[in-house]
C-alpha positions in Angstrom: 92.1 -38.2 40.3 88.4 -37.5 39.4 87.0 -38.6 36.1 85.1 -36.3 34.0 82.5 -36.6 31.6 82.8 -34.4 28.5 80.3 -33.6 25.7 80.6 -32.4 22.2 77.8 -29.5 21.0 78.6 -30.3 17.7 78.6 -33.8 16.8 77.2 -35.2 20.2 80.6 -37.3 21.1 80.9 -38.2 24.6 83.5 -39.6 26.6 84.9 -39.6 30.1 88.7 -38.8 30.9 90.4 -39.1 34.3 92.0 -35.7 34.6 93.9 -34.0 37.5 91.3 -31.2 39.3 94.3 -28.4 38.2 94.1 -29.4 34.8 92.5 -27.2 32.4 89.3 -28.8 30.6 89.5 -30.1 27.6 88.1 -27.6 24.3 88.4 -29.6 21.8 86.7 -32.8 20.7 88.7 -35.7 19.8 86.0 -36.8 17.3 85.3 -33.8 15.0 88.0 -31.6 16.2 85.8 -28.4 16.8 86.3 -26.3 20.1 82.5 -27.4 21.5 83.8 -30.2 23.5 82.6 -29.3 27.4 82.6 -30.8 30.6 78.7 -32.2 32.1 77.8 -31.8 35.6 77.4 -35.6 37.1 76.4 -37.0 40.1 79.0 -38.3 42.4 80.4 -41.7 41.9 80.0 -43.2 45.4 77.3 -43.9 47.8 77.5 -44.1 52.1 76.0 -47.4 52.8 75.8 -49.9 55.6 75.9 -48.9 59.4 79.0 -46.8 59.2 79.5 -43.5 60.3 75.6 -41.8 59.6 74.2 -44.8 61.9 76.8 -44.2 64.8 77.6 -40.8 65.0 74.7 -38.4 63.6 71.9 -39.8 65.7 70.3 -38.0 68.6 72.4 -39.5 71.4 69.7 -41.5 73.3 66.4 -38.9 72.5 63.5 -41.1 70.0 64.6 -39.4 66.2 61.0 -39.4 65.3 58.7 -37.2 64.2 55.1 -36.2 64.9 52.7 -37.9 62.6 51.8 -35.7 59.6 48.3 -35.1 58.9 47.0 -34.4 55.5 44.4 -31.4 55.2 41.4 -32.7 53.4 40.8 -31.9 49.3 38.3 -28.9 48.4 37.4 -30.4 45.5 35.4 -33.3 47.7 37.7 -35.6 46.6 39.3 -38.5 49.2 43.0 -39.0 49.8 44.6 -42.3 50.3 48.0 -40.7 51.3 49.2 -41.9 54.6 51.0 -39.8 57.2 54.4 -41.8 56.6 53.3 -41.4 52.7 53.2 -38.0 53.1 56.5 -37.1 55.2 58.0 -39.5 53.1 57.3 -38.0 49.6 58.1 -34.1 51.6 61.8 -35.6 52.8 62.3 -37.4 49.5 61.7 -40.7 50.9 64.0 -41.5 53.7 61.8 -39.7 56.2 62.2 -36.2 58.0 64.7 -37.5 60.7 67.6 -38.1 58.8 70.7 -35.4 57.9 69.7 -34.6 54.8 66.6 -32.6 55.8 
């Protein structure tokens, strides 16, 4: 069963209850009693890690998973950059670089 977090509008009480995904969500909040009590959107609770199945099964089956290096076009202000071309397809694919499921 998944645990929701829930938030009152009112008073600000939080608290997380482990609830069936059929059951209704909760209205009311067990603090003040008014119907403001809601449900928050959160991240999920578990993270893929290690060389399970991303490392063994997603990856391109004997062909190099690389990219061509990025180049950076040059400021117009006449200012220099210091950004690398991993820097830059890094910070573009959110850090784990452009060859990887996500992107």
């Amino acid at each position: 069963m998944p645990i929701y977090a829930y938030k009152c509008g009112s008073c600000g009480h939080a608290k997380d209850v482990l609830q069936k995904i059929s059951d209704d969500p909760l209205t009311q909040c067990p603090s003040c009693g008014q119907d403001t009590f809601s449900k928050q959107l959160t991240a999920a609770g578990f993270q893929l890690k290690g060389s399970g199945w991303y490392a063994t099964d997603f990856k391109g089956g004997g062909a190099a998973a690389t990219s061509a290096p990025a180049t950076a076009a040059a400021p117009s202000d006449g200012a220099t950059s210091t950004a690398t071309a991993s820097d830059a397809g890094g910070a573009a694919a959110g850090g784990c670089g452009a060859s990887c499921a996500c992107h």
